[in-house]
N, C-alpha and C positions, 0 to 999 in steps of 0.2 A: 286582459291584454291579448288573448288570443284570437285569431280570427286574421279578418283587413285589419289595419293600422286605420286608427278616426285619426293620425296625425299627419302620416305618412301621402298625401291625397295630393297626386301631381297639379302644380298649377298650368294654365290655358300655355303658359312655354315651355313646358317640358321637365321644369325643376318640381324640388320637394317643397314645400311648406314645412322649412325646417324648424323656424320659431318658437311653434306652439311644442315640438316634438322637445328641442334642446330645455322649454320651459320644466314638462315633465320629468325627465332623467335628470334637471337639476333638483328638481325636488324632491327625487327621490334618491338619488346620490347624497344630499346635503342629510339626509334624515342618516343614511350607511355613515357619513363622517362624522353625524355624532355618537355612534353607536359603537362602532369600530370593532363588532364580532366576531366575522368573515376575516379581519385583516391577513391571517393564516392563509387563507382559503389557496390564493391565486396573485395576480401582479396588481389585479384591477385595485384595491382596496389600499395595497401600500401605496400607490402611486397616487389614490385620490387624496391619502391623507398628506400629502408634498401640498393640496391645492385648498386653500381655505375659501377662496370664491372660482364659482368654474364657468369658464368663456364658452360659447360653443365649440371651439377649437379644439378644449381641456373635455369636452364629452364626447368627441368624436375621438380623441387620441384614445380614453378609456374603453369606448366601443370598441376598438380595433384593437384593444387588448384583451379583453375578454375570448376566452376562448369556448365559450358557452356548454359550460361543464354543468351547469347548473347547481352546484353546492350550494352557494348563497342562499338561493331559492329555497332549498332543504334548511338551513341553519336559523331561518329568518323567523323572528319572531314578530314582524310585522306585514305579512300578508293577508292577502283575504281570508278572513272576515275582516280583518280591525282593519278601522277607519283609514291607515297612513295607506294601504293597498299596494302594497309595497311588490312589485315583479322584475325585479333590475335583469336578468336574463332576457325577458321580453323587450324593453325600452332597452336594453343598448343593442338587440339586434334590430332595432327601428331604425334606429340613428345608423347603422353600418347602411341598410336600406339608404336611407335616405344621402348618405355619403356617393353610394356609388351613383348617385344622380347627379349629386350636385360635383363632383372631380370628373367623372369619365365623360370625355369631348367623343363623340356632339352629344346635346344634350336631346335629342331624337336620334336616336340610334338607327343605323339604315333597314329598311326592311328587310332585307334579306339574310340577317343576323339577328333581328328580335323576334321572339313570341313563338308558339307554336307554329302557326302559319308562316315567319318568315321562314322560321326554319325548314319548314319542306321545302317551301322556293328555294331556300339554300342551297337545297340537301342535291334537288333537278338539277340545279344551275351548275355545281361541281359536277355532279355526277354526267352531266350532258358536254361540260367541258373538257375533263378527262375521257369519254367514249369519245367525240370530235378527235379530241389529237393521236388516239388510241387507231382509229379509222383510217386520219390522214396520213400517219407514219406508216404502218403495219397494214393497213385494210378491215375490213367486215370480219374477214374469213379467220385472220390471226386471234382474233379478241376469243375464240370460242373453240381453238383449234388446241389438239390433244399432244401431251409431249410424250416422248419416251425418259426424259430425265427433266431433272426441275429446271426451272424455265425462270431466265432472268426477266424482270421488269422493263428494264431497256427494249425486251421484242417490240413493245405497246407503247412505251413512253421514253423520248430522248432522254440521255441522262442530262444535258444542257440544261432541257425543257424544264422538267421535272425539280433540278435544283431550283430553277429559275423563279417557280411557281411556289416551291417551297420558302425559300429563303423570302419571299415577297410577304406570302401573309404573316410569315415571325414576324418580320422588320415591320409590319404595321401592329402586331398585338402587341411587339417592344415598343413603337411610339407613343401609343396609345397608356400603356401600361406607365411607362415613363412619364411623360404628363400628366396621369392620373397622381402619381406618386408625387410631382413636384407642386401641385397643386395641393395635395392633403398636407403636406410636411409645411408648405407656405401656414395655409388657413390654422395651422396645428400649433404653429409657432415654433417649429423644429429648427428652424434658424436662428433661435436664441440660443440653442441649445450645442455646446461646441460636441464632437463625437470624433473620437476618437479611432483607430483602428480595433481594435480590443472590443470597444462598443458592438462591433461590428461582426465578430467574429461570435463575442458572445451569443448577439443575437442569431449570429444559422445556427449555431449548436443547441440554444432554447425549441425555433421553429423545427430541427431537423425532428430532436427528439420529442416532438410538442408534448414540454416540460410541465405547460400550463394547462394540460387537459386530464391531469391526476387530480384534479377535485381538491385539494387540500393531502392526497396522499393516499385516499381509498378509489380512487377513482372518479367518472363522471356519474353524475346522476339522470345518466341517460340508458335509455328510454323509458325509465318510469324516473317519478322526481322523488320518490320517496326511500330508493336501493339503488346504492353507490354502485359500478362494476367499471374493472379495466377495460371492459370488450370495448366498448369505443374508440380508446384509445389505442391498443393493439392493432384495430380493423383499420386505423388512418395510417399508423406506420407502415402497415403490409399495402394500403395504396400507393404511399410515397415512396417506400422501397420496390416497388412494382414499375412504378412510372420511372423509377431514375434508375432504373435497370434496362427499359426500354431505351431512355434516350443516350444510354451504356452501349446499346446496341448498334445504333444509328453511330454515335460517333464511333466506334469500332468497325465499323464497314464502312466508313467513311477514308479511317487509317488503312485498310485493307484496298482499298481500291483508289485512292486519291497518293498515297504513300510508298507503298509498297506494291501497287500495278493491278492486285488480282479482282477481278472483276467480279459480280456476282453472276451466279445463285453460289454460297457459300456451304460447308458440309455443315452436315447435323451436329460434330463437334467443335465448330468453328467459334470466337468468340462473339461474333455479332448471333448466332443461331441459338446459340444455349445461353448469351443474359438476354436475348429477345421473349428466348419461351417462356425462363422465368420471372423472368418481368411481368410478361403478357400473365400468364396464372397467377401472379399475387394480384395481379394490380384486378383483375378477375373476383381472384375468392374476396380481395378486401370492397370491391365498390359492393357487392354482391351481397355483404353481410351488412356493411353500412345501409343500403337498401330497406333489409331486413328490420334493422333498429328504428330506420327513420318510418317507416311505416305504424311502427307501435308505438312512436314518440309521445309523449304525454303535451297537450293543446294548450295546454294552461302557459306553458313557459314558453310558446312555438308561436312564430308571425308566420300567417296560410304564406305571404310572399315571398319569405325568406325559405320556407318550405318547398315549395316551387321550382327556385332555383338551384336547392340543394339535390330534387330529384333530377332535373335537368343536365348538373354536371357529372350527377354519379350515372345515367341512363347514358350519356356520350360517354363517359370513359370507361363503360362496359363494354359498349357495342367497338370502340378505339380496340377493345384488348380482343373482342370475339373476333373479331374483323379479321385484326393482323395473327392472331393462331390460324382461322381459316387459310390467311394467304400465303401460313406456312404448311399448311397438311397438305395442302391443293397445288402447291407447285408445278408439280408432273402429271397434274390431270387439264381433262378441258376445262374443268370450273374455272381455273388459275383465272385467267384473264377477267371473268367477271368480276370474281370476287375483289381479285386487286386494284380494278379500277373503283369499286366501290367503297372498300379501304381507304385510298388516295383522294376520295372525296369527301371523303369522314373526317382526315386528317390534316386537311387545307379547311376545310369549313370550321373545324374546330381553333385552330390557331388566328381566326380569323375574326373567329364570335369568342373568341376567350376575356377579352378587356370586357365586355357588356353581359358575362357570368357570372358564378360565383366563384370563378376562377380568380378574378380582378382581386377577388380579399386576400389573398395572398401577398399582393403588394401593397395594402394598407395594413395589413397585420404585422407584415415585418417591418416596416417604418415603425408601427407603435412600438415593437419590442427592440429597434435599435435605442429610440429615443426614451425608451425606459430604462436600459441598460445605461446611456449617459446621463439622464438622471440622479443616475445613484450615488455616484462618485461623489468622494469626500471633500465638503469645501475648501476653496483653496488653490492655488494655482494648479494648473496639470501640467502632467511630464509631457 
């Protein structure tokens, strides 16, 4: 199962040929439910055993709950060599592939948001749009000019502008994301499914602490399949507490200057300066080790595409975190301006190309884990 996907193979419009894919992980999910070893392991295995025949719908919900710990894969007593060829790790990260084709609209993604190639056209196009407004407001001379004290961003970029352009690419990676999300939950069947508040909560507290990437308890079986380790799972907290320390930052400068008046550049012990910087270095040391892991990952349980895009997001939200530390060292020097406009085009590019990522799993993952938390509840009317 490792390598291309022979199932995954876009058709002449744009979609997956998900068919022959759902045939597979039915078959090999149907051998896991009569076997029921793994059931321990993770969520995937109690939830298959709720399904005695599975829809496409029931393997794409299981896909997005897999947190691809790879236990199973280690526990399996029917892998390669024996006949059944059993890689459930591998086919359910097919099916997630093949999901983010078949929910995330359009289904050709614009150039300048896919591939490595769009992505440099991306990367020009912000980057030449931010120097433009940077020129038109300020001049030539400002963008490369030396301060004696750190130097707000407003010199270079209106703050109007700047929200403007901001708040523009969220409110399309949220629509996007959002229609992603109501489309998977439709096809999933999630609308049978009543869910509660509680449902709901459960599941951010599962995804915050990603509960389901302890393996069964020792860990993931990552990057070797055959020795269990935390590190994975520690290296994704220290991303997520990194990144939501960041966006700790932004909305606290936000309060600082929208609220209470004071404008930027803010001191080194200010609230938005000190969770930016600690943000910015976890989110740092954790893409940077995850890096590390996925590069010695073992191939056997690993789709090349799904590999891909997992370097892709961790190589953006490096250069996101080296970026924005640079455009705090450099404030008060001449760098300031280059660097910051090159930041600012990191960070509109990125909130823009997020829905066509592997950022996107994020909103399929936690639909499966609300609707597996309402799942579970005791037959019976609910309060």
């Amino acid at each position: 199962m490792s390598g291309p996907s022979p199932f995954a193979t876009p058709s002449p419009e744009g979609r997956t040929r998900l068919p022959l894919l759902v045939d597979e992980a039915t078959r090999q999910l149907d051998i896991c439910n009569a076997c029921r070893y793994c059931e321990g392991l993770c969520a995937v295995f109690p939830a298959l055993s709720r399904r005695t025949v599975l829809s496409a719908g029931d393997v794409s919900q299981l896909a997005s709950l897999c947190h691809d710990c790879r236990a199973c894969y280690d526990a399996c007593m029917y892998t390669a060599p024996h006949e059944f060829d059993l890689n459930v790790p591998a086919v359910l990260t097919e099916v997630q592939l093949a999901d983010y084709q078949q929910y995330v609209w359009p289904a050709r993604v614009p150039r300048l948001l896919r591939g490595w190639t769009g992505l440099f056209t991306g990367a020009l196009a912000s980057a030449a749009l931010f120097v433009g407004i940077a020129a038109a407001h300020a001049g030539w001379a400002a963008i490369v000019a030396a301060h004696d004290t750190a130097a707000s961003p407003y010199r270079l970029i209106p703050d109007g502008v700047l929200a403007g352009l901001m708040l523009a690419a969220i409110a399309y990676a949220v629509a996007i994301g959002a229609l992603a999300a109501r489309s998977y939950w439709a096809a999933t069947g999630g609308g049978n499914v009543p869910v509660r508040p509680a449902d709901v909560l459960r599941a951010t507290w599962y995804a915050l602490t990603l509960r389901y990437l302890r393996g069964g308890g020792v860990g993931c079986y990552y990057p070797a399949d055959d020795k269990p380790s935390p590190g994975r799972r520690y290296l994704h907290l220290l991303t997520v507490a990194g990144f939501g320390l960041c966006v700790v930052s932004t909305a606290a400068a936000a309060v600082l200057q929208d609220i209470l008046g004071q404008q930027p550049p803010y001191a080194w012990l200010s609230a938005p300066v000190i969770s930016g910087t600690i943000g910015g270095i976890g989110l740092l040391a954790g893409c940077a080790g995850l890096l590390l892991l996925k590069a010695c990952s073992s191939a056997v349980t690993s789709i090349a595409q799904m590999t891909v895009k997992d370097y892709g997001l961790l190589t953006a939200l490096t250069f996101l975190a080296l970026s924005g530390l640079a455009v705090l060292l450099t404030r008060d020097t001449a760098a300031f301006g280059i660097i910051l406009l090159i930041h600012l085009a990191a960070v509109i590019l990125s909130f823009a190309s997020a829905p066509y990522s592997k950022f996107v799993h994020v909103v399929f993952r936690f639909a499966a884990l609300i609707r597996d938390n309402a799942e579970q509840l005791p037959a019976g009317p609910r309060p």
